[in-house]
C-alpha positions as CSV (number, residue, x, y, z in Angstrom):
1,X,75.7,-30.7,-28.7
2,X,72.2,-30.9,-29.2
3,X,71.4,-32.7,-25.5
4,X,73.0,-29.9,-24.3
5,X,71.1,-26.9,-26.3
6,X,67.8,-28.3,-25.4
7,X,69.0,-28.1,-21.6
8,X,69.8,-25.0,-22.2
9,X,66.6,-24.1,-23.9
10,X,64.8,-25.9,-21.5
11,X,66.1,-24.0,-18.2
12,X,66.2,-20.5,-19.9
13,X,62.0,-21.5,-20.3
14,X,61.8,-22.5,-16.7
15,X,63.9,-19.4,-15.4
16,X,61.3,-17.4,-17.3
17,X,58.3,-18.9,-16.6
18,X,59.2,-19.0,-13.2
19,X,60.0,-15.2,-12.8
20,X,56.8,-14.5,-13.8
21,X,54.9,-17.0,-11.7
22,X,56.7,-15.6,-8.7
23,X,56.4,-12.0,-10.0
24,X,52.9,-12.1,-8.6
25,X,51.9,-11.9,-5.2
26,X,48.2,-12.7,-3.2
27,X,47.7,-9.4,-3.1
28,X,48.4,-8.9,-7.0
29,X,46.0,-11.9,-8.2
30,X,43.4,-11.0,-10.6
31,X,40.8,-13.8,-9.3
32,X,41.0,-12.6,-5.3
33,X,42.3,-16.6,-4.5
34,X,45.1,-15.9,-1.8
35,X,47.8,-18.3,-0.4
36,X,50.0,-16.0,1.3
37,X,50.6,-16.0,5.0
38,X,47.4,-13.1,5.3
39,X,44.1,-14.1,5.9
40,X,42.8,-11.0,4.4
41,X,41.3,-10.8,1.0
42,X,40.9,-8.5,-1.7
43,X,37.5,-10.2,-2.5
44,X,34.5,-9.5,-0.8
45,X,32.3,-11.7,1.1
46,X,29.5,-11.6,-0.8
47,X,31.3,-13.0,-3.7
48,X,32.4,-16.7,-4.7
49,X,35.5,-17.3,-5.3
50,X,36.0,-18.8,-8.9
51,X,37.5,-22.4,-9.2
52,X,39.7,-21.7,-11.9
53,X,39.8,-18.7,-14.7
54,X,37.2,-18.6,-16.7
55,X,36.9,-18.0,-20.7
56,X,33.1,-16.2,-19.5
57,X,34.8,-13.3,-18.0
58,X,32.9,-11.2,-20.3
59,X,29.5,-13.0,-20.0
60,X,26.7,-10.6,-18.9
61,X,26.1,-12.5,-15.6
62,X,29.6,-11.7,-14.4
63,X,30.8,-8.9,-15.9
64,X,34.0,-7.9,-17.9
65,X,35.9,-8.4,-14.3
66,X,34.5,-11.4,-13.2
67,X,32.6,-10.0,-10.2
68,X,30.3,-12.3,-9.8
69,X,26.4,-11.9,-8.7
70,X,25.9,-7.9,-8.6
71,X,25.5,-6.6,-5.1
72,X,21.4,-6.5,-3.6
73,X,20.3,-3.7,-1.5
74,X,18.4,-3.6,1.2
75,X,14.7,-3.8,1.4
76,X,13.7,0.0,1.3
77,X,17.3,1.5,0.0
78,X,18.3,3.4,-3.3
79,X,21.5,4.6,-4.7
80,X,21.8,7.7,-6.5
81,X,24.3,10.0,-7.8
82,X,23.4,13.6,-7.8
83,X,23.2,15.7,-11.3
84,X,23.5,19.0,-9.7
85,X,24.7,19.9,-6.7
86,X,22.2,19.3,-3.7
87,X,20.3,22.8,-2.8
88,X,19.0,23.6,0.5
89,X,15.9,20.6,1.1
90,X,16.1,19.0,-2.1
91,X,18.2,16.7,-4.7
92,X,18.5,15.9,-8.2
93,X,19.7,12.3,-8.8
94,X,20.2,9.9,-11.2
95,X,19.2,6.0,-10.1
96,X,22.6,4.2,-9.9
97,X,22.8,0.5,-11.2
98,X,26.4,-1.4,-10.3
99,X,28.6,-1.9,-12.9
100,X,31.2,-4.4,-12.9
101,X,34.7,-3.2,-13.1
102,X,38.3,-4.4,-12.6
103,X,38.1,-2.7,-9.1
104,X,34.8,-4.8,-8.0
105,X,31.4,-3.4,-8.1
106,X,30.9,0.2,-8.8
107,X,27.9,2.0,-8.7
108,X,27.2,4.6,-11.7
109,X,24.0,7.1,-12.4
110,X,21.8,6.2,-15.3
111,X,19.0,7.6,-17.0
112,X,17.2,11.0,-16.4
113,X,17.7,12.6,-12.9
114,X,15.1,12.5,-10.0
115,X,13.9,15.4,-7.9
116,X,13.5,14.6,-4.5
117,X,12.4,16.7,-1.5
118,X,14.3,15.7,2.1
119,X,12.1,14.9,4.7
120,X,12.0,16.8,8.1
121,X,14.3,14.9,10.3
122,X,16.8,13.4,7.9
123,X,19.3,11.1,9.4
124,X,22.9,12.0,6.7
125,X,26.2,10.6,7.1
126,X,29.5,10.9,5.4
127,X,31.8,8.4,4.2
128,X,35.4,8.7,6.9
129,X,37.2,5.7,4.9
130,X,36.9,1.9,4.2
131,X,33.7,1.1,5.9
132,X,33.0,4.1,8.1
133,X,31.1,6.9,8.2
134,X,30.3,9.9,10.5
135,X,26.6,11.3,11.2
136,X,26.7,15.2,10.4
137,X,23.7,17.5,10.0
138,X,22.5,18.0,6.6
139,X,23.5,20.9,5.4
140,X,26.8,19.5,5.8
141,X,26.3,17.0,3.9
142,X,24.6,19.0,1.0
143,X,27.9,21.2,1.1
144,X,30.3,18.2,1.0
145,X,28.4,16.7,-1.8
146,X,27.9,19.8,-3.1
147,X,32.3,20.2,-3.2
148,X,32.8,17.3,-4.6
149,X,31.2,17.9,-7.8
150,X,32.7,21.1,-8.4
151,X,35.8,21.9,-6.1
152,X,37.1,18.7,-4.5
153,X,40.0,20.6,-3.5
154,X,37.7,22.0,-0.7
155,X,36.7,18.9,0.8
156,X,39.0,18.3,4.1
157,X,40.1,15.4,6.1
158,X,38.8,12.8,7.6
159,X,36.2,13.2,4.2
160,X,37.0,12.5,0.8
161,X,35.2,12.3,-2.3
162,X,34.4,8.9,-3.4
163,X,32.9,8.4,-6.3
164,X,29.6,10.9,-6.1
165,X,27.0,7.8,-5.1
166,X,24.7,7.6,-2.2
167,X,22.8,5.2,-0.2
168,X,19.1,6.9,0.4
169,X,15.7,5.7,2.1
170,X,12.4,7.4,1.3
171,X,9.5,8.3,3.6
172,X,6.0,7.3,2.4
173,X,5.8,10.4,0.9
174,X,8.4,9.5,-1.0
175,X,11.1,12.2,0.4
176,X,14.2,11.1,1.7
177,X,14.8,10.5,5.6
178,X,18.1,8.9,5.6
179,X,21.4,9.6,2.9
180,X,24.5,8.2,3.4
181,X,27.6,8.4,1.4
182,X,29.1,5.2,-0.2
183,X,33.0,5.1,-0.1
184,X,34.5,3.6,-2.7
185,X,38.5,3.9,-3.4
């Protein structure tokens, strides 16, 4: 009787462990590693995949989601996340530092908020979706910015708001020539 117990016991572990091996699919694995018939991944490129899980998910180099090395700009470019909303040729912004969290790198406003002035000719563009963005006169983008932080409801297709950061360049007088909206999910 006992032979046939631990059989028993043995294929009622299996069954289990195997429904929740199989419960989980490329796109629902927590370290980005696919083996599904997509050659798409979650992960993005600038970031190594990890061998095997790690016990230093927490560590300060990678972050409580294991995101690996934080994201560089560059040379020349800034986010910020505006404190108020933007008025007619200027904004008030916070610098925003990345943060890692379970959904990747996320950039988040810290410290005391900047003023800054726009410059002239400013080259603005709004964030359309995963990756794209359309060029729009200022103003426009001072309003969408401006509806996001206080009536998202107002904010119409193909824009959405995405988190409240933005990609900026400065002028050398320190005013800002180019802003563009970062999409984030």
């Amino acid at each position: 009787m006992k032979p046939t117990q631990r059989l028993i016991g043995t294929l009622a572990l299996l069954a289990a462990l195997g429904s929740s091996l199989t419960a989980c699919g490329p796109e629902d694995d927590p370290y980005g590693n696919s083996t599904g018939g997509s050659s798409a991944s979650a992960r993005p490129s600038n970031k190594p995949a990890p061998s095997a899980p790690s016990s230093k998910a927490t560590n300060q180099a990678e972050g409580p989601g294991d995101c690996g090395t934080p994201p560089k700009l560059p040379a020349g470019h800034k986010m910020v996340e505006p404190a108020v909303p933007p008025s007619k040729g200027s904004l008030s912004a916070k610098d925003a530092k990345p943060a890692c969290t379970p959904n990747d790198w996320i950039y988040h406003g810290q410290g005391k908020a900047k003023y800054y002035l726009f410059a002239r000719d400013v080259k603005a563009e709004l964030a359309t979706g995963s990756g794209g963005t359309k060029s729009v006169p200022v103003g426009e983008l001072w309003m969408h910015a401006g509806d996001c932080m206080t009536n998202s409801s107002a904010v119409k297709a193909p824009y959405t708001c995405s988190g409240n950061i933005y990609d900026i360049t400065l002028d050398s007088k320190g005013n800002i020539n180019s802003i563009k909206e970062v999409w984030h999910p």
